[in-house]
ModelCIF file with pLDDT and N, C-alpha, C, O atoms, coordinates in Angstrom:
data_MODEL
#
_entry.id   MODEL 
#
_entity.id                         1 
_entity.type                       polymer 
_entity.pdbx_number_of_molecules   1 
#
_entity_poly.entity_id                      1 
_entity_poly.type                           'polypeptide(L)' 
_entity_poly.nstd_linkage                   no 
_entity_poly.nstd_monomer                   no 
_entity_poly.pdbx_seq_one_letter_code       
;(UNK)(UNK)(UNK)(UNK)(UNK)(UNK)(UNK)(UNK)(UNK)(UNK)(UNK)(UNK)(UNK)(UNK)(UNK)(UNK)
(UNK)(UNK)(UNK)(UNK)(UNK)(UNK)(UNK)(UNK)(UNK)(UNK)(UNK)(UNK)(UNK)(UNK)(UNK)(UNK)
(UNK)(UNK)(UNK)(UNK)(UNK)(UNK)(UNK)(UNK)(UNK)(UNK)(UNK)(UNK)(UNK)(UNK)(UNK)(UNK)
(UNK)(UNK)(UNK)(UNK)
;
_entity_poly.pdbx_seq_one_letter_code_can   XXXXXXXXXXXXXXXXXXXXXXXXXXXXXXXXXXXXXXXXXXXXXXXXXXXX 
_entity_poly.pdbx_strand_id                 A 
#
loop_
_entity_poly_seq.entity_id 
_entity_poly_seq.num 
_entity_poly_seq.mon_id 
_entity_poly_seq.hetero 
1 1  UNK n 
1 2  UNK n 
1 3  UNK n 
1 4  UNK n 
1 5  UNK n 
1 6  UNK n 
1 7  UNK n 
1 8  UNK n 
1 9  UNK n 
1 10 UNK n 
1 11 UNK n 
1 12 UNK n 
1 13 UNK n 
1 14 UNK n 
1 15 UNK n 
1 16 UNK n 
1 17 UNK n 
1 18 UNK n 
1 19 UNK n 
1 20 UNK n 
1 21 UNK n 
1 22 UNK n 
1 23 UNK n 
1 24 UNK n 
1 25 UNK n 
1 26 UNK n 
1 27 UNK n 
1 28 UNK n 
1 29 UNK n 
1 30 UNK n 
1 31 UNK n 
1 32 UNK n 
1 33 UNK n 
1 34 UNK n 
1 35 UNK n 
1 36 UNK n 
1 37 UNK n 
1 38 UNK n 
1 39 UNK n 
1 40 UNK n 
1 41 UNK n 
1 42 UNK n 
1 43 UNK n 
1 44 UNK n 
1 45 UNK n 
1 46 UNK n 
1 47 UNK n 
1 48 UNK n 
1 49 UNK n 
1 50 UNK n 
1 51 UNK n 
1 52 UNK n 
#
_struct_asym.id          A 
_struct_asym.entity_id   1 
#
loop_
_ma_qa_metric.id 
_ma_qa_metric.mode 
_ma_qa_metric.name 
_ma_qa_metric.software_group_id 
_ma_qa_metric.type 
1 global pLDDT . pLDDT 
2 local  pLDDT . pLDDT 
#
_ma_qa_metric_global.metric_id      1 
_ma_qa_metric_global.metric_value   90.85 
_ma_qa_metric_global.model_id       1 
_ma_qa_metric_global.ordinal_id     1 
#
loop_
_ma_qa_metric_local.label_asym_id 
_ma_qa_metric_local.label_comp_id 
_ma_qa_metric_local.label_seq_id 
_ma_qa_metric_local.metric_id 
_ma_qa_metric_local.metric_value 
_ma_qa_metric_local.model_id 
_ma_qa_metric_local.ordinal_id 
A UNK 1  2 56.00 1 1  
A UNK 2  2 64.00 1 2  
A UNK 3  2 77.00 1 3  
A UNK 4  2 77.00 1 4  
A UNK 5  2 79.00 1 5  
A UNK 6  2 79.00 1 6  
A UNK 7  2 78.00 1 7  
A UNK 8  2 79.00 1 8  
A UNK 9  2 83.00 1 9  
A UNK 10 2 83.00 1 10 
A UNK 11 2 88.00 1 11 
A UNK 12 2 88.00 1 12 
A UNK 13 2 88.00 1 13 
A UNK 14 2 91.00 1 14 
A UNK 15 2 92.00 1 15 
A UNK 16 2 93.00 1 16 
A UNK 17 2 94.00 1 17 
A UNK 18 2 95.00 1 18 
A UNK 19 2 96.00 1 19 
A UNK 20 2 97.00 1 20 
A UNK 21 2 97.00 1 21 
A UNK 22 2 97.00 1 22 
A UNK 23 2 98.00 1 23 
A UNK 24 2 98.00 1 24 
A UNK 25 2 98.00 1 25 
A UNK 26 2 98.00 1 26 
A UNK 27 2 98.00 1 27 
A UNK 28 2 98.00 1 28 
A UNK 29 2 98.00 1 29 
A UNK 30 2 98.00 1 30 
A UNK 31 2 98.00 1 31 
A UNK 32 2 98.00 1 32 
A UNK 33 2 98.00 1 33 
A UNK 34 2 97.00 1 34 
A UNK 35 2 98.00 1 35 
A UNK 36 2 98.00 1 36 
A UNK 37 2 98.00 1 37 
A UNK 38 2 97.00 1 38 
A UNK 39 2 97.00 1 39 
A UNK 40 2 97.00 1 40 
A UNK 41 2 97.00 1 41 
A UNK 42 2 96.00 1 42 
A UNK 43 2 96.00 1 43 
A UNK 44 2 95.00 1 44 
A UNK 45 2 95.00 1 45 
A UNK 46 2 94.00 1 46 
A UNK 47 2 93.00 1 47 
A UNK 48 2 92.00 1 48 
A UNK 49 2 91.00 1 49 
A UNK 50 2 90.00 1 50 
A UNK 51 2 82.00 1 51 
A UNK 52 2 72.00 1 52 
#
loop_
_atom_site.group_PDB 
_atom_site.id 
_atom_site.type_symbol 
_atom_site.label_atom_id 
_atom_site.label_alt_id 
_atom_site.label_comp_id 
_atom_site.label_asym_id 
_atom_site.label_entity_id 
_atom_site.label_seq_id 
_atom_site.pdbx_PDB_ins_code 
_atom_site.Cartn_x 
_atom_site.Cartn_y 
_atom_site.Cartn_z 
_atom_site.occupancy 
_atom_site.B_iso_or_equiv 
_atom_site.pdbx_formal_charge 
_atom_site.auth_seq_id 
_atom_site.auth_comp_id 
_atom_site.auth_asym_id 
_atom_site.auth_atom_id 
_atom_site.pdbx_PDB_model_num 
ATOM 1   N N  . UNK A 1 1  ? 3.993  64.599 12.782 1.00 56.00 ? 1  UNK A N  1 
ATOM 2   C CA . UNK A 1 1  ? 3.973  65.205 14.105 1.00 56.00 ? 1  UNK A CA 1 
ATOM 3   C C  . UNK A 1 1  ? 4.462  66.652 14.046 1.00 56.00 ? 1  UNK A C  1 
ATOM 4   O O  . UNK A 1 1  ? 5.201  67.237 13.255 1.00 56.00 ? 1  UNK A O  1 
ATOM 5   N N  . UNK A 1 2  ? 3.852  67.007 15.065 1.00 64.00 ? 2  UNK A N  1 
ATOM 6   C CA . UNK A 1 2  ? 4.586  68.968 14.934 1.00 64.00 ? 2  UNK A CA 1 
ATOM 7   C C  . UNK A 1 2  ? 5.381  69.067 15.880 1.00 64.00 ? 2  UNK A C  1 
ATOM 8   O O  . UNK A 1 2  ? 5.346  68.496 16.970 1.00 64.00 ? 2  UNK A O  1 
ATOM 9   N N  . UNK A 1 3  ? 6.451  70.132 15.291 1.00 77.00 ? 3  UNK A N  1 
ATOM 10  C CA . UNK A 1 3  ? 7.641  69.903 15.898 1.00 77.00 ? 3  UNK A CA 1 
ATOM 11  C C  . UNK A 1 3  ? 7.440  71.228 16.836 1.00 77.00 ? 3  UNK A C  1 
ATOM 12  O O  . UNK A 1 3  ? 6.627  72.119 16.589 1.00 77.00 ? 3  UNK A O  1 
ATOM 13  N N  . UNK A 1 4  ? 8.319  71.200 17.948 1.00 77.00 ? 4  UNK A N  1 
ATOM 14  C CA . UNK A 1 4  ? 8.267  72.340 19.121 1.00 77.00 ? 4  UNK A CA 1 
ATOM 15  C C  . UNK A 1 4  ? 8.750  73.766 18.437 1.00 77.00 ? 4  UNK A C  1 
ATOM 16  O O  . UNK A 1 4  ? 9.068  73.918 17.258 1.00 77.00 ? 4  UNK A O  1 
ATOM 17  N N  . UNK A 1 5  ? 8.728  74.623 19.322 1.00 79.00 ? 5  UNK A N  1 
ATOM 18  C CA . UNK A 1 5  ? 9.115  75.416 18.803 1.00 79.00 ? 5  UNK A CA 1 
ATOM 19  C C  . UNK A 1 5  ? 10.789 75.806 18.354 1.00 79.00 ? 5  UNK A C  1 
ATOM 20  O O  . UNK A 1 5  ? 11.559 75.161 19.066 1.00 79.00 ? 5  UNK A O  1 
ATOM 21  N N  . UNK A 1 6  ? 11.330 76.473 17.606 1.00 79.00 ? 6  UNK A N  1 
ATOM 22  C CA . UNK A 1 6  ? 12.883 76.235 17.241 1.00 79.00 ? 6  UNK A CA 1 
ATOM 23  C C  . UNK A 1 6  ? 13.839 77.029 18.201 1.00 79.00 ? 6  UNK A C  1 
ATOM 24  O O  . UNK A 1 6  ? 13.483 78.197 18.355 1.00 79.00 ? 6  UNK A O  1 
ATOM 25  N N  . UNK A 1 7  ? 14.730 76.740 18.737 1.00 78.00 ? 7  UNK A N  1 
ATOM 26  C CA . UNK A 1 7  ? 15.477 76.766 20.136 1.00 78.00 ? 7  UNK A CA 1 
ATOM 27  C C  . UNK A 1 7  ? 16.356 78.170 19.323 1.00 78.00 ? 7  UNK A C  1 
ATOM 28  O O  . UNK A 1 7  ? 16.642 78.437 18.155 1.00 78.00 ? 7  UNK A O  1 
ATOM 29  N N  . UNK A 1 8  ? 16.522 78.689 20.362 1.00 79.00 ? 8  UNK A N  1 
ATOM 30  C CA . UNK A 1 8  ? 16.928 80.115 20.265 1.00 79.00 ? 8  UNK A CA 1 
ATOM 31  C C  . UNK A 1 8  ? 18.804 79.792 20.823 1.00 79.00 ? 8  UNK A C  1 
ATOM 32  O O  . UNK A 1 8  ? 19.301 80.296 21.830 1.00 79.00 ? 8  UNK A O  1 
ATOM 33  N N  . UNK A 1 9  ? 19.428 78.987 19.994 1.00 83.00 ? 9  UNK A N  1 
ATOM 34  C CA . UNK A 1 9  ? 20.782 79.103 20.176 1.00 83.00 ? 9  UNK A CA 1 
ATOM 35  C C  . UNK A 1 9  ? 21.816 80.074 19.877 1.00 83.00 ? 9  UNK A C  1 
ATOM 36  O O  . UNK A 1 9  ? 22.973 79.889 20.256 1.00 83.00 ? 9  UNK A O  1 
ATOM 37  N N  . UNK A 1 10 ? 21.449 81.152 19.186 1.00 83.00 ? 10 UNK A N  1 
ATOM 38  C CA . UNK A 1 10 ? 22.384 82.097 19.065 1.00 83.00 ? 10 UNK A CA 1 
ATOM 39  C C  . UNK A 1 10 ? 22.485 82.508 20.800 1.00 83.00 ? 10 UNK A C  1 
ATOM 40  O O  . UNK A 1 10 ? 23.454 82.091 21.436 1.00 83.00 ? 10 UNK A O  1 
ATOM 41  N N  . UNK A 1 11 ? 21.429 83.333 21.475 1.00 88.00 ? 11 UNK A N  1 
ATOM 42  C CA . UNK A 1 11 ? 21.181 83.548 23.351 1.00 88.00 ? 11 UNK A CA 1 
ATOM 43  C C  . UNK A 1 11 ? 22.090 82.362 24.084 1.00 88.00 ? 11 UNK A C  1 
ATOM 44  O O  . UNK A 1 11 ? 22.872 82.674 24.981 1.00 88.00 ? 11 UNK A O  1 
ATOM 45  N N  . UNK A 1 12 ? 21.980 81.359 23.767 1.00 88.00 ? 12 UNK A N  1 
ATOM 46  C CA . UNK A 1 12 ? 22.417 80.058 24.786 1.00 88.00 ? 12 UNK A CA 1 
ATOM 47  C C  . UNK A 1 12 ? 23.658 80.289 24.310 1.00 88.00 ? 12 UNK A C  1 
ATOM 48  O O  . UNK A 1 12 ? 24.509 80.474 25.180 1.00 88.00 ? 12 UNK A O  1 
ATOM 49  N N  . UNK A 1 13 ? 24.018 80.333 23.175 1.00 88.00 ? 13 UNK A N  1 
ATOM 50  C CA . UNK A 1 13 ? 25.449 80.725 22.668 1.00 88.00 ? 13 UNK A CA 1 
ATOM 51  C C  . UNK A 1 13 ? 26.246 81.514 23.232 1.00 88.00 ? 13 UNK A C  1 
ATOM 52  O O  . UNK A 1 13 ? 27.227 81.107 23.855 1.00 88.00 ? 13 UNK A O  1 
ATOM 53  N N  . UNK A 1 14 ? 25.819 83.277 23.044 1.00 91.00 ? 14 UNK A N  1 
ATOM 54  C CA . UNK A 1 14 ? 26.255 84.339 23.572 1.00 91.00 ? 14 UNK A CA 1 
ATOM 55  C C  . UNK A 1 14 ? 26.310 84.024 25.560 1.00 91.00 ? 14 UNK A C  1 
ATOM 56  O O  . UNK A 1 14 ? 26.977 84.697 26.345 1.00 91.00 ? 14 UNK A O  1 
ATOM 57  N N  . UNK A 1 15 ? 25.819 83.380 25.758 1.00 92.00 ? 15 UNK A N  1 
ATOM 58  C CA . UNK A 1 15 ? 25.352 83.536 27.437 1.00 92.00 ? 15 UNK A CA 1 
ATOM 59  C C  . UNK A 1 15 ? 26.595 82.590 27.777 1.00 92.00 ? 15 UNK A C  1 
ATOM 60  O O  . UNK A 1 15 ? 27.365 83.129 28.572 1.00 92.00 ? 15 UNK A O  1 
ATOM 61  N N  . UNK A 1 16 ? 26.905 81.554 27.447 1.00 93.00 ? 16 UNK A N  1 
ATOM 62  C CA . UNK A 1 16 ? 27.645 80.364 27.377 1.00 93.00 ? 16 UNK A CA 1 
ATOM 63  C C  . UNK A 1 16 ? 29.341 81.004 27.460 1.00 93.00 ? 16 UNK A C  1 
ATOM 64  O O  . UNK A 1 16 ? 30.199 80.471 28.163 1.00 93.00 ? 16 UNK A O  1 
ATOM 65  N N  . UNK A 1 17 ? 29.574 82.131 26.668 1.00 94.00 ? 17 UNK A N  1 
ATOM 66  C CA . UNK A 1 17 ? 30.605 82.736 26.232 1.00 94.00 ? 17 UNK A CA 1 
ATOM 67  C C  . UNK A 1 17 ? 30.764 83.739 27.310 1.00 94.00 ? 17 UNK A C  1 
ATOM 68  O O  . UNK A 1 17 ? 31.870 83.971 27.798 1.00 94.00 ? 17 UNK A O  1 
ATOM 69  N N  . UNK A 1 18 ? 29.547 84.413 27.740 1.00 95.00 ? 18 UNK A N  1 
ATOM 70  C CA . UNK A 1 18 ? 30.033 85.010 28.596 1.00 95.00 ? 18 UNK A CA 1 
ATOM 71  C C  . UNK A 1 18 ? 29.875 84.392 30.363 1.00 95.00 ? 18 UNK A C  1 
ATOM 72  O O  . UNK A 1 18 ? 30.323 85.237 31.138 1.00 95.00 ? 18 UNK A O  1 
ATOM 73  N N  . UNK A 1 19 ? 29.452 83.392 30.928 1.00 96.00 ? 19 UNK A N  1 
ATOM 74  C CA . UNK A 1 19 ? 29.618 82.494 31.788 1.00 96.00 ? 19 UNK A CA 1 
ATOM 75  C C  . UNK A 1 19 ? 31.489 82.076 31.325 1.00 96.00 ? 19 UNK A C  1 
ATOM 76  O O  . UNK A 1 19 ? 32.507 82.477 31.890 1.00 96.00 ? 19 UNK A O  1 
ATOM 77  N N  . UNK A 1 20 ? 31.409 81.518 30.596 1.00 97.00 ? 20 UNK A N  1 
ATOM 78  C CA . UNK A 1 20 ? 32.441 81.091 30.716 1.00 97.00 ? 20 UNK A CA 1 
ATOM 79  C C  . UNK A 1 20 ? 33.565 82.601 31.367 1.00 97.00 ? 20 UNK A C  1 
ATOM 80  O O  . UNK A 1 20 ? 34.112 82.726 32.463 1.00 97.00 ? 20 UNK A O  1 
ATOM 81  N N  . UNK A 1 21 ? 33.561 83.507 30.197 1.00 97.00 ? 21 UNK A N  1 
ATOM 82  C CA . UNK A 1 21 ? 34.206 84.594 30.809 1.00 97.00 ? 21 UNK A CA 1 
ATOM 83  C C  . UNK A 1 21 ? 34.327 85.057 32.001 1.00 97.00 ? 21 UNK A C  1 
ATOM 84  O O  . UNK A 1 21 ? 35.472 85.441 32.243 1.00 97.00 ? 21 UNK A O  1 
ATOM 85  N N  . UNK A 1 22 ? 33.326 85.209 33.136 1.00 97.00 ? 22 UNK A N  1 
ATOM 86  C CA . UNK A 1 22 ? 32.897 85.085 34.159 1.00 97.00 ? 22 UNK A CA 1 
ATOM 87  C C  . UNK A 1 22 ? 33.480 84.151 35.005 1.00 97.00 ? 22 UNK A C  1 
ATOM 88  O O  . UNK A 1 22 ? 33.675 84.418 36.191 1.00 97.00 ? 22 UNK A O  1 
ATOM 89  N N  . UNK A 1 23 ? 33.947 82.474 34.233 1.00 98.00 ? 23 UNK A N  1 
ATOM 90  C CA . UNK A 1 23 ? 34.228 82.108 35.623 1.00 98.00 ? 23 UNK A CA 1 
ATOM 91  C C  . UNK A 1 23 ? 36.179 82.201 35.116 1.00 98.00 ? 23 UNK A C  1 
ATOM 92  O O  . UNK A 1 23 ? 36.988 82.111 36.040 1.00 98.00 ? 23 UNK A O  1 
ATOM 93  N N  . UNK A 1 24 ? 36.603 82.341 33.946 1.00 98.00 ? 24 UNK A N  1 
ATOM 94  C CA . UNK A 1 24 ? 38.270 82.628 33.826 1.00 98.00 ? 24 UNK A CA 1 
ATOM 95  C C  . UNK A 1 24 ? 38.487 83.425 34.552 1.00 98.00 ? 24 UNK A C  1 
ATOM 96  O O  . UNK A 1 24 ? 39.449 83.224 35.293 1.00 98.00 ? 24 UNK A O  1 
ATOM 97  N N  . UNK A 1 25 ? 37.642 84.836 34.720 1.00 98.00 ? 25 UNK A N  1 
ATOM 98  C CA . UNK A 1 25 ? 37.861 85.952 35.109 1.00 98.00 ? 25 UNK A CA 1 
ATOM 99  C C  . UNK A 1 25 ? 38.068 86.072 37.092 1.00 98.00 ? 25 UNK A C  1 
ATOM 100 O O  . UNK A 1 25 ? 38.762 86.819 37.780 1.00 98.00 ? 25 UNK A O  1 
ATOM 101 N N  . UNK A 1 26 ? 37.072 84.919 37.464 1.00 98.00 ? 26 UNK A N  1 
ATOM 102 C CA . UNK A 1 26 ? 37.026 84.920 38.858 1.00 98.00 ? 26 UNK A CA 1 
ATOM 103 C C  . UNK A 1 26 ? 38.335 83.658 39.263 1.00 98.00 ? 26 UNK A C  1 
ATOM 104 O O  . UNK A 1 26 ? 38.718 83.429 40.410 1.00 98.00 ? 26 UNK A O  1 
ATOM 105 N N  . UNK A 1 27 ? 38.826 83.003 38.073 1.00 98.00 ? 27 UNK A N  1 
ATOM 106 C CA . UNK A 1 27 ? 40.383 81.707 38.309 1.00 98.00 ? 27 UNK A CA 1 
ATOM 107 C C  . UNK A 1 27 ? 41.074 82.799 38.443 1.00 98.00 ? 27 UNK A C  1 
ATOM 108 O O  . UNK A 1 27 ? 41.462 82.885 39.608 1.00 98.00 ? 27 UNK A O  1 
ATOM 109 N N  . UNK A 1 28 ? 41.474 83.839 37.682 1.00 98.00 ? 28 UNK A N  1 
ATOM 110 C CA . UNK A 1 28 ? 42.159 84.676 37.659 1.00 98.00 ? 28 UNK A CA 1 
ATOM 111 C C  . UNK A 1 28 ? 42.948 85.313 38.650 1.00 98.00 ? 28 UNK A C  1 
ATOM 112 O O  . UNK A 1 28 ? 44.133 85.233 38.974 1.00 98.00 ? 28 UNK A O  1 
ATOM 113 N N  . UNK A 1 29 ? 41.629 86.199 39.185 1.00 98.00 ? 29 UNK A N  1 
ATOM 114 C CA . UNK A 1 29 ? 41.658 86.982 40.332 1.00 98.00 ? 29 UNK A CA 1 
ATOM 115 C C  . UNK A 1 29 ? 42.456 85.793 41.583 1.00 98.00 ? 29 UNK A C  1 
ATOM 116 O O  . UNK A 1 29 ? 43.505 85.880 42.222 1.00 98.00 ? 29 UNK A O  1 
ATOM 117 N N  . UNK A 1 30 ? 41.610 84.957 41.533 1.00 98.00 ? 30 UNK A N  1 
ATOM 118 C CA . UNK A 1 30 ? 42.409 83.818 42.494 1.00 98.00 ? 30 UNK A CA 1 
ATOM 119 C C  . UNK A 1 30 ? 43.738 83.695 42.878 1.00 98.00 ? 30 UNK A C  1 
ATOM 120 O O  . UNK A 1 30 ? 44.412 83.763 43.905 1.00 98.00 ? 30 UNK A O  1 
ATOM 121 N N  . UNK A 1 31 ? 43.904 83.445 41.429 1.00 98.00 ? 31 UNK A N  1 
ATOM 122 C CA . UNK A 1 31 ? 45.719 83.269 41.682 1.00 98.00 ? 31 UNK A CA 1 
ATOM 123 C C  . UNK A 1 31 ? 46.377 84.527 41.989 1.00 98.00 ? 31 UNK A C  1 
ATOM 124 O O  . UNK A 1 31 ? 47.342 84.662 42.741 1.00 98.00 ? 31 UNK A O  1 
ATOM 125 N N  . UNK A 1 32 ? 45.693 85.556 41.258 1.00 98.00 ? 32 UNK A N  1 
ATOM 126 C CA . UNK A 1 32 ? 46.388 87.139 41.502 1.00 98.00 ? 32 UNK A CA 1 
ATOM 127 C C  . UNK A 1 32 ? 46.731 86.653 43.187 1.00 98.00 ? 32 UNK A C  1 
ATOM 128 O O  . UNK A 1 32 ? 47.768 86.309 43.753 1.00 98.00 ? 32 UNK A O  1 
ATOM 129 N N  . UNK A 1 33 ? 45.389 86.810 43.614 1.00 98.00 ? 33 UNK A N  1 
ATOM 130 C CA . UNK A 1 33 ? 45.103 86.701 45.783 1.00 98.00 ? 33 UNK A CA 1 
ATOM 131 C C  . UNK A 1 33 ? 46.031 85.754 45.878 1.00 98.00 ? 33 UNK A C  1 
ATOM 132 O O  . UNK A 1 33 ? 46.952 86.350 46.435 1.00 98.00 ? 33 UNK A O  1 
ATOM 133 N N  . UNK A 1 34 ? 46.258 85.046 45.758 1.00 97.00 ? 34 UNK A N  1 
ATOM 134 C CA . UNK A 1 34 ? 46.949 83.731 46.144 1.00 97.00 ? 34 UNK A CA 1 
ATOM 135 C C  . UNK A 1 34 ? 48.515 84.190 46.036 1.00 97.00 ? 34 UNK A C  1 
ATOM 136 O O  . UNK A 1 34 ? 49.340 83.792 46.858 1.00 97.00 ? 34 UNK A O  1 
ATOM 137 N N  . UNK A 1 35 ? 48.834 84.999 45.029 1.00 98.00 ? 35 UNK A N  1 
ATOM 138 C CA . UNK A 1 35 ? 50.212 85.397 44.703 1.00 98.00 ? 35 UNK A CA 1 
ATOM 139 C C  . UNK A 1 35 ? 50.713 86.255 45.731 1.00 98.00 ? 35 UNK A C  1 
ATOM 140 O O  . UNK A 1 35 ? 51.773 86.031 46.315 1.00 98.00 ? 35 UNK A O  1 
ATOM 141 N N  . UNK A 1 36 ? 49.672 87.627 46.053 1.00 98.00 ? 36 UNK A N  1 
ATOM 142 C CA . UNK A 1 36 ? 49.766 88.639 46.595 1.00 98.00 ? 36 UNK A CA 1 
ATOM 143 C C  . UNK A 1 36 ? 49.910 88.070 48.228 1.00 98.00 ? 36 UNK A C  1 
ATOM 144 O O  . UNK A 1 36 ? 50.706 88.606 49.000 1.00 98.00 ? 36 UNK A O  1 
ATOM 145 N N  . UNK A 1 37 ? 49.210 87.149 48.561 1.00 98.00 ? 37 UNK A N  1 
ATOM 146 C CA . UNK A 1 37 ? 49.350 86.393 50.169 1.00 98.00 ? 37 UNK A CA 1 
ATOM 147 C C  . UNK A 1 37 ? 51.007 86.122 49.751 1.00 98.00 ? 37 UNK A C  1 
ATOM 148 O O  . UNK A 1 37 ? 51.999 86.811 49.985 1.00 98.00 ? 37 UNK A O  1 
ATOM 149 N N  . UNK A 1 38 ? 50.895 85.166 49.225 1.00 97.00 ? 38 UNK A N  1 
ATOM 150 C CA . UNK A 1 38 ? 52.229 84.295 49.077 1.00 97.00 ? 38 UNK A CA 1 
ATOM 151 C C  . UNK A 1 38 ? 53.575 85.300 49.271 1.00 97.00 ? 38 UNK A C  1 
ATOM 152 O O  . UNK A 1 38 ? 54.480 85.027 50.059 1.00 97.00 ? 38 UNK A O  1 
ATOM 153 N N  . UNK A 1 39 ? 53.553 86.619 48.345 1.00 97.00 ? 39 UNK A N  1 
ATOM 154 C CA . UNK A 1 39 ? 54.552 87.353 48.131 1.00 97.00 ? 39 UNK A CA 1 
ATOM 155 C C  . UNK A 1 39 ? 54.795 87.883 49.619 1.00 97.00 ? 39 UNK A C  1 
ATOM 156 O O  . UNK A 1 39 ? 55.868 87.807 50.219 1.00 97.00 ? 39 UNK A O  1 
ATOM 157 N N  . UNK A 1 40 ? 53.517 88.477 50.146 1.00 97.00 ? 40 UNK A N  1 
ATOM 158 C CA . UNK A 1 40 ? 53.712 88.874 51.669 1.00 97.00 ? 40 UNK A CA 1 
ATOM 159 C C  . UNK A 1 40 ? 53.551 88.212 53.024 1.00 97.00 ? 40 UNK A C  1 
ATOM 160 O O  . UNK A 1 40 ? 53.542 88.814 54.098 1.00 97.00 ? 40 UNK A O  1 
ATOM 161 N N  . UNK A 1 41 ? 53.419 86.852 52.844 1.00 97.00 ? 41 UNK A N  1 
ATOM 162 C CA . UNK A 1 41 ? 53.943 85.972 53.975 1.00 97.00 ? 41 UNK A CA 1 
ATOM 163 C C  . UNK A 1 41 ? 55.724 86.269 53.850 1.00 97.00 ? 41 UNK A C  1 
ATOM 164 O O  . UNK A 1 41 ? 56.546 86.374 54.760 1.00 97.00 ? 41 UNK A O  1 
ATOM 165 N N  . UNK A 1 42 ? 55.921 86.353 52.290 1.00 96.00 ? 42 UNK A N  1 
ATOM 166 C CA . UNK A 1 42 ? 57.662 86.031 52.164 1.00 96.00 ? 42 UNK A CA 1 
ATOM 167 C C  . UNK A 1 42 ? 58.305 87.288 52.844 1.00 96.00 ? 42 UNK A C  1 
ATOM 168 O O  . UNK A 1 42 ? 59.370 87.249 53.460 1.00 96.00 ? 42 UNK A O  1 
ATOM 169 N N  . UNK A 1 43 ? 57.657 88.231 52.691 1.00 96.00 ? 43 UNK A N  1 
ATOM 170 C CA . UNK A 1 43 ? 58.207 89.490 53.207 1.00 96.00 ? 43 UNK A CA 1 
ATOM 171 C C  . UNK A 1 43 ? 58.350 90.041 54.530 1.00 96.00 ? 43 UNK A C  1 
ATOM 172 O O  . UNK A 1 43 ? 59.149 90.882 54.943 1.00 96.00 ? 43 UNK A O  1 
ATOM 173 N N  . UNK A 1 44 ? 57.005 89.126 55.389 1.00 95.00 ? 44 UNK A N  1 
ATOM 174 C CA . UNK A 1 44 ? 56.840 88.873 56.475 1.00 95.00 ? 44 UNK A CA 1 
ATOM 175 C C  . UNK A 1 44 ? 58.066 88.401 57.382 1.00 95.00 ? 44 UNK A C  1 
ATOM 176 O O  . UNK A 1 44 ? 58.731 88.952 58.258 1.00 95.00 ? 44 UNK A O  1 
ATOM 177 N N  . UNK A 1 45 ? 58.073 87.122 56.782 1.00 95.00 ? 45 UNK A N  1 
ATOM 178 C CA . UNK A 1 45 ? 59.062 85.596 57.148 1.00 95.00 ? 45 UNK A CA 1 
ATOM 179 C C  . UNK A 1 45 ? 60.611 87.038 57.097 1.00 95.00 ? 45 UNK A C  1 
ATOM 180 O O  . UNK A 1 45 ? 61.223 87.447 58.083 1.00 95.00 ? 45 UNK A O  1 
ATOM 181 N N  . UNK A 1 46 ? 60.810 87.444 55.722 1.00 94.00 ? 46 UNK A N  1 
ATOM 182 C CA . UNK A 1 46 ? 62.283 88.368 55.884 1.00 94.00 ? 46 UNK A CA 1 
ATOM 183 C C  . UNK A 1 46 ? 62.393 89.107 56.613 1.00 94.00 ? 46 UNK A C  1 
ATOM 184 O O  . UNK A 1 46 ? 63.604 89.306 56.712 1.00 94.00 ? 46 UNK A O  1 
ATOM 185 N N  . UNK A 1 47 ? 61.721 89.896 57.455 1.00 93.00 ? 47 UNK A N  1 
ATOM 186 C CA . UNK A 1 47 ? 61.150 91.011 58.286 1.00 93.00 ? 47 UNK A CA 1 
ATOM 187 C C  . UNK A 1 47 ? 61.583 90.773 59.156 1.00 93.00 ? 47 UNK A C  1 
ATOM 188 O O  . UNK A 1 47 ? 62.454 91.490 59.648 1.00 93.00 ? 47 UNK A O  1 
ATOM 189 N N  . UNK A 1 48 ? 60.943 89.092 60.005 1.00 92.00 ? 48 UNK A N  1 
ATOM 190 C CA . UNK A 1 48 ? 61.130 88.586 61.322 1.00 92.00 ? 48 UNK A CA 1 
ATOM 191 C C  . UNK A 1 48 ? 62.371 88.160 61.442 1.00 92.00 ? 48 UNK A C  1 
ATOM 192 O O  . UNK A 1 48 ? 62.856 88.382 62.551 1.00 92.00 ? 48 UNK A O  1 
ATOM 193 N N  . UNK A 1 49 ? 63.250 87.469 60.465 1.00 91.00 ? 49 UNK A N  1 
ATOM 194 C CA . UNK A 1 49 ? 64.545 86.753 60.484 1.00 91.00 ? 49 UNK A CA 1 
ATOM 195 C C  . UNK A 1 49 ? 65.394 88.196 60.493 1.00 91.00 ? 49 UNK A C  1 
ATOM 196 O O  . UNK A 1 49 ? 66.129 88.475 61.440 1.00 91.00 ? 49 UNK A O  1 
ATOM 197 N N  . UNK A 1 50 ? 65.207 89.149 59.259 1.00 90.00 ? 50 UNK A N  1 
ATOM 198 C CA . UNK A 1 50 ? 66.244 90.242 59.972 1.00 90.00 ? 50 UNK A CA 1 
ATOM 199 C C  . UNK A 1 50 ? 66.051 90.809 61.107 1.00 90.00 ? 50 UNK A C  1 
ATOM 200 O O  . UNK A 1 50 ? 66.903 91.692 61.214 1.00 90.00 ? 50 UNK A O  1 
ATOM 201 N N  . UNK A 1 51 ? 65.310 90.774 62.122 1.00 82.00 ? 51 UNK A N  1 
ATOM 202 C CA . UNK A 1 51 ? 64.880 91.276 63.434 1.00 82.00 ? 51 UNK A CA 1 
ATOM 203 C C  . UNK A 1 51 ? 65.989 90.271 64.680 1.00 82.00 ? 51 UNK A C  1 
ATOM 204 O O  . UNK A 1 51 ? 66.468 90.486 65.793 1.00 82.00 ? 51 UNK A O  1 
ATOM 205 N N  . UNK A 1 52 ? 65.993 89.292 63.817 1.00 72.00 ? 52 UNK A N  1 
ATOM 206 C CA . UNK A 1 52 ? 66.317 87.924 64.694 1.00 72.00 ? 52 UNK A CA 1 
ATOM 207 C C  . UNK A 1 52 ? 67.917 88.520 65.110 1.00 72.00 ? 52 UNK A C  1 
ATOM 208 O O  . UNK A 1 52 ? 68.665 87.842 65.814 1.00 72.00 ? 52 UNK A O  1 
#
């Protein structure tokens, strides 16, 4: 039987590596946002209580 043609895995490779990079890169940023809220709710919250 003849076989298909031979799969181009180095491309699926390289692409794979950089997807992945792509999605660490967007966990990342996340937590950065997530930190940066967090830090300034806290600063918020100190703001209002020394007002108090």
């Amino acid at each position: 039987m003849a076989k298909g043609p031979e799969k181009n895995t180095k491309n699926k490779a390289l692409h794979t590596k950089l997807l992945n990079r792509k999605k660490v890169k967007l966990q990342e940023e996340k937590k950065e946002k997530a930190l940066r809220i967090k830090a300034l709710v806290t600063k918020m919250n100190q703001q209002k209580n020394s007002e108090q």
